[in-house]
NUFI-717925 format. One line per field, with one value per residue (C-alpha): x, y, z; residue in one letter. Coordinates in nm, 4 decimals, always signed. Example, Ala and Ser with C-alpha at 12.3 -4.5 7.8 and 13.67 -1.06 7.14 Angstrom:
2
east	+1.2300;+1.3670 $
north	-0.4500;-0.1060 $
up	+0.7800;+0.7140 $
r	a;s $
! end
This chain:
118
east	+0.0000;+0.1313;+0.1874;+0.2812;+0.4222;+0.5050;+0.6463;+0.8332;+0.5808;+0.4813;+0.4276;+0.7146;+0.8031;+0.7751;+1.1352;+1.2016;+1.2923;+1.1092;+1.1889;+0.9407;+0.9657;+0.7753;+0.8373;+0.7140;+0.6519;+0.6669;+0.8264;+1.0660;+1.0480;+1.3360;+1.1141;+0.8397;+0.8193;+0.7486;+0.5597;+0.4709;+0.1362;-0.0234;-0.3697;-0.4529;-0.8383;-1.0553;-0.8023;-0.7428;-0.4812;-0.1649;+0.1174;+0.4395;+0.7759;+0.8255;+1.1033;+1.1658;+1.3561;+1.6968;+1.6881;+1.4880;+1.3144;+1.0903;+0.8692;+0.6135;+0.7029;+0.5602;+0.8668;+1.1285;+1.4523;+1.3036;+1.2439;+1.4657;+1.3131;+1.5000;+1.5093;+1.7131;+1.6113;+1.7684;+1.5354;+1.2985;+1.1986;+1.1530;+1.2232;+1.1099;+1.3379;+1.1206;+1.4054;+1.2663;+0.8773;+0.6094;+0.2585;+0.1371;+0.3063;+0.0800;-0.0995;-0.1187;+0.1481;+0.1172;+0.3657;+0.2629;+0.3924;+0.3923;+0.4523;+0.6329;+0.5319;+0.1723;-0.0578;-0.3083;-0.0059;-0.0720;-0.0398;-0.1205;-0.0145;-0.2208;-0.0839;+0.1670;+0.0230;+0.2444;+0.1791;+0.3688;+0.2976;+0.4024 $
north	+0.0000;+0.3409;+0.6240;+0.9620;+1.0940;+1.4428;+1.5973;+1.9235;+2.1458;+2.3739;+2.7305;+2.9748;+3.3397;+3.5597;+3.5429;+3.2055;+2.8600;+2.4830;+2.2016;+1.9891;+1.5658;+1.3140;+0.9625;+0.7512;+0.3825;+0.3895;+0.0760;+0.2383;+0.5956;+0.7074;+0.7239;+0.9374;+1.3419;+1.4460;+1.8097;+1.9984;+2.2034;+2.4142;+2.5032;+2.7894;+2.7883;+2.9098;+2.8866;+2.5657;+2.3761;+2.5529;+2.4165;+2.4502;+2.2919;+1.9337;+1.7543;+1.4806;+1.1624;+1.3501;+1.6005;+1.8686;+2.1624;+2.3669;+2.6070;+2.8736;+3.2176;+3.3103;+3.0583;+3.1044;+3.2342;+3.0743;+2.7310;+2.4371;+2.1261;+1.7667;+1.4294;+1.1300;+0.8372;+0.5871;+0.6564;+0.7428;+1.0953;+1.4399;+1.7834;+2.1170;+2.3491;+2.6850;+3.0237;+3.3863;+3.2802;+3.4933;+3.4763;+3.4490;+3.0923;+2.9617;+2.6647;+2.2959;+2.1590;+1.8236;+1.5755;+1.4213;+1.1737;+1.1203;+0.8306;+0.9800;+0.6317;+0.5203;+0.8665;+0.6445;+0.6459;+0.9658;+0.9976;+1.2190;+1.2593;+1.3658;+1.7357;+1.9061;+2.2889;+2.5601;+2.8234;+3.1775;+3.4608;+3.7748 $
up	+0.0000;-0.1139;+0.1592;+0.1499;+0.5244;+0.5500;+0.8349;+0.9769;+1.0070;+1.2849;+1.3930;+1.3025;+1.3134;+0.9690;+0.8256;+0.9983;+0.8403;+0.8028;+0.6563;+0.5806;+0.4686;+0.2852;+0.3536;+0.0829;+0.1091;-0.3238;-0.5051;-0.7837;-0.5961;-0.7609;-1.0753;-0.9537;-1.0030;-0.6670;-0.5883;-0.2770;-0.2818;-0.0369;+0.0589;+0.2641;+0.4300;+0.1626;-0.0814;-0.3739;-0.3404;-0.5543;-0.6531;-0.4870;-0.6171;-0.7989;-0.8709;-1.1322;-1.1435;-1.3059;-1.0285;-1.2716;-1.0038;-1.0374;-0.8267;-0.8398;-0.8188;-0.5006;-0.3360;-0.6198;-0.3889;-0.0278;-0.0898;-0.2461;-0.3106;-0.2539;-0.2526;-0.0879;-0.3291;-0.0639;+0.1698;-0.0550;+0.0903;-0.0491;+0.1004;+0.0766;+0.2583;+0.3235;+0.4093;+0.4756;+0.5662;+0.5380;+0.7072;+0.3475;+0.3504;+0.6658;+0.4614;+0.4762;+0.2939;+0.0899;-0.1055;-0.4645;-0.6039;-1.0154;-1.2162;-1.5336;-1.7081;-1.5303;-1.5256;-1.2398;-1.0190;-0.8556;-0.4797;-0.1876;+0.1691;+0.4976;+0.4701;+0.7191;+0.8675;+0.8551;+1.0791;+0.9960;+1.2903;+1.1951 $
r	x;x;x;x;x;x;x;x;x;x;x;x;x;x;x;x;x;x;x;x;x;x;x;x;x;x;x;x;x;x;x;x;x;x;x;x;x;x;x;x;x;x;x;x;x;x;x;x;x;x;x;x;x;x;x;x;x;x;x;x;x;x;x;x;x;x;x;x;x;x;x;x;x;x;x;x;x;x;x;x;x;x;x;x;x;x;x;x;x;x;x;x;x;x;x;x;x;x;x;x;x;x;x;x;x;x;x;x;x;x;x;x;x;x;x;x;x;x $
! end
């Protein structure tokens, strides 16, 4: 059974730093494009940063400079390293995972709430 376990969230000061993980429990991990979205109350879910197999990135503009996304294929876990946080960033945070190959293979975690006070 596939799961998606993010963690490293919490309640931080504007200009602060998080990092957040996702454990994944993925046969052939290494394959999958992995993303973080967001989703602030009221707000969709938006896309964050992804990250494919060959180490690609890529992020939306809002994050471009303050976060790096990751990943540690031997223990098959992503990153997302958040610098200079603004209250704007306070959202629940979730990891994706993306088979390049099988489109079905899509995958979602429980979410991870970040909390920025300014």
């Amino acid at each position: 059974q596939v799961q998606l376990v993010e963690s490293g969230g919490g309640l931080v000061q504007a200009g602060g730093s998080l990092r957040l993980s996702c454990a994944a429990s993925i046969r052939l991990f290494n394959i999958y494009t992995m993303h973080w979205y967001r989703q602030a109350p009221g707000n969709q879910r938006e896309f964050v940063a992804s990250i494919t197999r060959d180490g690609n990135t890529n992020y939306a503009d809002s994050v471009k400079g303050r976060f790096t996304i990751s990943r540690d294929n031997a223990k098959n876990t992503v990153y997302l390293q958040m610098n200079s946080l603004k209250p704007d960033d306070t959202a629940v945070y979730f990891c994706n995972a993306q088979s390049p190959v099988r489109p079905q293979d899509n995958y979602w975690g429980q979410g991870t709430q970040v909390t920025v006070s300014s």
